[in-house]
Each structure stands twice: as structure tokens, then as C-alpha cells.
Z-matrix of the N, CA and C atoms (Angstrom, degrees):
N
C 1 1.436
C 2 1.534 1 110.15
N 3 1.068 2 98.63 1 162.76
C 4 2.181 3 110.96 2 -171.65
C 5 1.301 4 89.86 3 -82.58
N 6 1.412 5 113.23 4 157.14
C 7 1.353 6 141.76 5 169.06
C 8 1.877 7 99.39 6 -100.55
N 9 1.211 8 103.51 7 154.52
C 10 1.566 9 113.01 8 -176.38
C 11 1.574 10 112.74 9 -50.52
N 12 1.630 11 112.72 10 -38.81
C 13 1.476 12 118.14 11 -174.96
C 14 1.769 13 113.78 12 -65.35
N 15 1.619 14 109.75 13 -45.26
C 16 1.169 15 136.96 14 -170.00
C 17 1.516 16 91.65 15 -74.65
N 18 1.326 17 149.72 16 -26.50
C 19 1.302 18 143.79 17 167.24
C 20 1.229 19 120.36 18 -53.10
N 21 1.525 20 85.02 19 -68.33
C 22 2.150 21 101.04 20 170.63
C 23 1.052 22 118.46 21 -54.00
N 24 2.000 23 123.00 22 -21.79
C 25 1.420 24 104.95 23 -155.88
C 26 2.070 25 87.35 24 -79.34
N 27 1.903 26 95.83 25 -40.20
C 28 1.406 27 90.53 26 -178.68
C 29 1.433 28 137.79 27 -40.70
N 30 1.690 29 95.54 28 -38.94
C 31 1.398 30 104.40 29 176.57
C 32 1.517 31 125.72 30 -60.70
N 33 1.629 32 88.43 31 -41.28
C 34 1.975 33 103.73 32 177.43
C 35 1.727 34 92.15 33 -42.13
N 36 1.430 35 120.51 34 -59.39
C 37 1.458 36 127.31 35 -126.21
C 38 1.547 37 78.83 36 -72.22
N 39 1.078 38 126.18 37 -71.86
C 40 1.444 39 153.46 38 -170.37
C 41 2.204 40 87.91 39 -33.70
N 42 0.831 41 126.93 40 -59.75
C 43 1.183 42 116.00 41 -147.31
C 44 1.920 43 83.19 42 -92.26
N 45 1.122 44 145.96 43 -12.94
C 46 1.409 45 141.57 44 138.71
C 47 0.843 46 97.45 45 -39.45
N 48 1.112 47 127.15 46 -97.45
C 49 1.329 48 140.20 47 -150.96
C 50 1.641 49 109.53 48 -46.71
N 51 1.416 50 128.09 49 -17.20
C 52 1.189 51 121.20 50 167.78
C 53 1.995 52 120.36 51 -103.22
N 54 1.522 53 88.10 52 -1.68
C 55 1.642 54 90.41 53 167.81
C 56 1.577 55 113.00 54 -91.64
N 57 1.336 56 113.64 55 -25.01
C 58 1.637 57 119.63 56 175.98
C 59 1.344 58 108.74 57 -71.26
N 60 1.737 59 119.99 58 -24.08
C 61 1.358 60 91.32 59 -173.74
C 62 1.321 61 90.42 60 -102.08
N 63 1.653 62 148.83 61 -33.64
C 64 1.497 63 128.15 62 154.65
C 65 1.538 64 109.60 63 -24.38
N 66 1.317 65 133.36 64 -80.00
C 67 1.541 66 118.11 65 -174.70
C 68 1.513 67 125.03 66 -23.73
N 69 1.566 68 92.59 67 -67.94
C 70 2.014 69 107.44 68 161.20
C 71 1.619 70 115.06 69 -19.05
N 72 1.721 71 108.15 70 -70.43
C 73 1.569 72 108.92 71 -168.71
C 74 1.918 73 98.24 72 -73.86
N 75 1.287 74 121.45 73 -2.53
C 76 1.685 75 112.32 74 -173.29
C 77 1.604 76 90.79 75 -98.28
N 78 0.919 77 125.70 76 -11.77
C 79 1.622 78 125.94 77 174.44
C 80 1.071 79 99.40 78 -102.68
N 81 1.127 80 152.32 79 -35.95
C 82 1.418 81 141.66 80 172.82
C 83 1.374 82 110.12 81 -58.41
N 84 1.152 83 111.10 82 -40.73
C 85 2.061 84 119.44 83 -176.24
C 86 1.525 85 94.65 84 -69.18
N 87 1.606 86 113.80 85 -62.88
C 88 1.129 87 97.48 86 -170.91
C 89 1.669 88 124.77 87 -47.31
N 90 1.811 89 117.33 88 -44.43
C 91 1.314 90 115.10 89 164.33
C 92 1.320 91 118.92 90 -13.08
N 93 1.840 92 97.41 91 -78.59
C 94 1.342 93 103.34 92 -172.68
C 95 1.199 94 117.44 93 -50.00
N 96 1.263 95 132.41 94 -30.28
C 97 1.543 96 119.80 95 -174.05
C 98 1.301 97 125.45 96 -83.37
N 99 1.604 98 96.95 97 4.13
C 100 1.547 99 99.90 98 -172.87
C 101 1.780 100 106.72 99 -98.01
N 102 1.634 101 80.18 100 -36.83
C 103 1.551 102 88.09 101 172.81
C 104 1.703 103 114.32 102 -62.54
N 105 1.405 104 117.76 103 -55.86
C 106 1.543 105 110.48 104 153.58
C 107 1.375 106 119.72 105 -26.17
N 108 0.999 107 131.94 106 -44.39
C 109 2.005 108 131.81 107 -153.66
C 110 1.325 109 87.43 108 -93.90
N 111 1.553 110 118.26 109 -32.33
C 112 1.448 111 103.05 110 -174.76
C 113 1.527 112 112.14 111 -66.95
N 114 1.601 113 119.02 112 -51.16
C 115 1.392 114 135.03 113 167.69
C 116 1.388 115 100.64 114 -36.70
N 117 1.203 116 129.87 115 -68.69
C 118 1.805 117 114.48 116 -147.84
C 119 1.936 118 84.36 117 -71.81
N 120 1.222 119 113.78 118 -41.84
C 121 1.856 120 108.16 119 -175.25
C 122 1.537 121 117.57 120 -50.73
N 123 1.392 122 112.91 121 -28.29
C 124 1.408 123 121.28 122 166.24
C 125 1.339 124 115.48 123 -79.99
N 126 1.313 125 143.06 124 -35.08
C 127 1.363 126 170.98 125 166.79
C 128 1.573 127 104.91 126 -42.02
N 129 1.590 128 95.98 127 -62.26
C 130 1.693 129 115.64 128 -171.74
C 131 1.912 130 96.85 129 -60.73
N 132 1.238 131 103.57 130 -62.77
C 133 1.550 132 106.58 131 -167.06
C 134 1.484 133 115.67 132 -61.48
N 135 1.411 134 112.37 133 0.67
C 136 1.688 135 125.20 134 176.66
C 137 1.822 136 95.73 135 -78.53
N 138 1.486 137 92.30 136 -55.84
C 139 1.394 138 100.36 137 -146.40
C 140 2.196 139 88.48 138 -65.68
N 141 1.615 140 98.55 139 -52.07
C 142 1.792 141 76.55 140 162.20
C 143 0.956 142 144.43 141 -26.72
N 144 1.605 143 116.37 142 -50.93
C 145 1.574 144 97.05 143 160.18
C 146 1.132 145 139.30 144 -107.65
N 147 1.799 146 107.36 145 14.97
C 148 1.837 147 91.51 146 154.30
C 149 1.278 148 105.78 147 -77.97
N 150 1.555 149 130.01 148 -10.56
C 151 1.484 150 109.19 149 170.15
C 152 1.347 151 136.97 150 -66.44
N 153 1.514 152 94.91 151 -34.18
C 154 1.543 153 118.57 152 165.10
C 155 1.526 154 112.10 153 -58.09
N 156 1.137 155 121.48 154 -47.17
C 157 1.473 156 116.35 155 -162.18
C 158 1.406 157 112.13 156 -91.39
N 159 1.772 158 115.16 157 -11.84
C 160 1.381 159 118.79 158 151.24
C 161 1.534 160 119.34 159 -63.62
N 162 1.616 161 109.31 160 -51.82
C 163 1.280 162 111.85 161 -177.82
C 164 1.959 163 102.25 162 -54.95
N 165 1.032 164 125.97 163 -40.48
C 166 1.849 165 115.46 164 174.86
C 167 1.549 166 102.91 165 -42.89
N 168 1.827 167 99.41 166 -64.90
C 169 1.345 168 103.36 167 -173.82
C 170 1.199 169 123.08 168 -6.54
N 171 2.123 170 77.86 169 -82.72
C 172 2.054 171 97.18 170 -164.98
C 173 1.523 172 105.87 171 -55.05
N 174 1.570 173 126.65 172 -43.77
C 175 1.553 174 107.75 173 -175.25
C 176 1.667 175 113.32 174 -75.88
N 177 1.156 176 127.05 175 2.15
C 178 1.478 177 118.90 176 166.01
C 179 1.486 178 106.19 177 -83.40
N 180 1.242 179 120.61 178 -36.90
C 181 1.240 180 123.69 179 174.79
C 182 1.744 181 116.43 180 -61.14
N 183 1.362 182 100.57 181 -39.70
C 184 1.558 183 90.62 182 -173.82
C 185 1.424 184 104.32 183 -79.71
N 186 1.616 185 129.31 184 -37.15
C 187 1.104 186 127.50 185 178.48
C 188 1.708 187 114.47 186 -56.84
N 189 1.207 188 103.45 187 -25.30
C 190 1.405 189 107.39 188 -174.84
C 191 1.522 190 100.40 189 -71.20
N 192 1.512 191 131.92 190 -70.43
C 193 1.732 192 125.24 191 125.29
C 194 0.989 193 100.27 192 52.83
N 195 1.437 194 99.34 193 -119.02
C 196 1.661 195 140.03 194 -170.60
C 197 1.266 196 102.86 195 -39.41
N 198 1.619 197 122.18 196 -40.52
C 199 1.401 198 115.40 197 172.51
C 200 1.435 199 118.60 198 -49.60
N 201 0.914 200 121.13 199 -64.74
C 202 1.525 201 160.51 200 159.86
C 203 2.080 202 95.11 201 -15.74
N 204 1.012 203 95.22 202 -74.49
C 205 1.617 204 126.76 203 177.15
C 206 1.172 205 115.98 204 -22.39
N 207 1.736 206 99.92 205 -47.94
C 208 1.193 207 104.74 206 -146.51
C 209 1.604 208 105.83 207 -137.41
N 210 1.731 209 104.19 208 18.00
C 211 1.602 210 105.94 209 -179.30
C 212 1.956 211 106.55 210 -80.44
N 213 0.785 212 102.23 211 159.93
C 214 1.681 213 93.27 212 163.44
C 215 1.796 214 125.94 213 -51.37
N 216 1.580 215 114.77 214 -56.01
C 217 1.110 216 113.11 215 178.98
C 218 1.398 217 110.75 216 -43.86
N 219 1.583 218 109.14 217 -52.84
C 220 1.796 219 94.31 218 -159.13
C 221 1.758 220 103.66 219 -72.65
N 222 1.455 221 122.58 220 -17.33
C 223 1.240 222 125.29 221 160.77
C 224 1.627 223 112.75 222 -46.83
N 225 0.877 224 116.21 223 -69.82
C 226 1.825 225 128.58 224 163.85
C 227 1.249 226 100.38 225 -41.15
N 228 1.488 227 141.53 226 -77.44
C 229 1.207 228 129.57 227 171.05
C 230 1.244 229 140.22 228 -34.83
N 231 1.255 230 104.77 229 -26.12
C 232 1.831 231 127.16 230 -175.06
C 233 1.754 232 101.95 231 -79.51
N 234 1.477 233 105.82 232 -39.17
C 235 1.618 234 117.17 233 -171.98
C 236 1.668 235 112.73 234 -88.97
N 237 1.250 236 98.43 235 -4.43
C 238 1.868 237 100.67 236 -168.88
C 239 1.842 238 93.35 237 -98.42
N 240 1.320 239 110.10 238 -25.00
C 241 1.315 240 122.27 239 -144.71
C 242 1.966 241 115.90 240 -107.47
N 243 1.517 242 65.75 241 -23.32
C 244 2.000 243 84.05 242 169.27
C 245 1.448 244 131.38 243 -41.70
N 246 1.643 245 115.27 244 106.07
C 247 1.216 246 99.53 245 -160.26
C 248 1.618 247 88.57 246 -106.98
């Protein structure tokens, strides 16, 4: 049978031994979440530049427009066509 010291030491060991492997699964979560943050951070900088390369789009498009808008023919066209 254990002596009082040899109890506690077990218990000490025993309750280590269950904070090392809590740390383990709190580093494991954290992993994952880093690896997540990395995903949406790669994700995010996609979606930047289809936003960017829409935003060219739409202003080539409108400038293209304004071209349009503002040539003589479609002026002439605009006045022949007036309903």
C-alpha cells in the first residue's frame, strides 16, 4: 500500500499529465485556426482582385459609354430618332 507522500506524488503526476495533454488539444485548436485565418486571408486577397478587376471593367465600360455618348453620330442619331 502507498504511503501519504507516494499518493500525492501520484496524484501530482496524474493531474500533469492531464494538463499536458489539455495544452496539446489547445494547440491543436489553435493550429487549426491559424490554418483557417490563413485560408479566409488567401480567400480575401482573391476576392480583392476580382473586385479590382471588376472595378477596371465597370470604368472601361462606362468610359467606353461616354465615348459613345458623346461622339457626333450618336448625337445625330439621338436627334433623327427622337420620339
Amino acid at each position: 500500500m502507498m504511503d501519504k507522500d507516494e499518493i500525492i506524488i501520484q496524484t501530482l503526476e496524474n493531474e500533469n499529465q492531464l494538463l499536458k495533454q489539455n495544452i496539446k488539444k489547445e494547440m491543436n485548436k489553435n493550429e487549426a485556426l491559424i490554418t483557417e485565418i490563413d485560408g479566409l486571408k488567401n480567400e480575401n486577397e482573391k476576392l480583392k482582385e476580382i473586385t479590382n478587376k471588376e472595378r477596371e471593367e465597370k470604368q472601361m465600360l462606362e468610359n467606353r459609354l461616354n465615348r459613345i455618348t458623346n461622339s457626333r453620330s450618336y448625337k445625330i442619331y439621338k436627334i433623327l430618332f427622337r420620339r
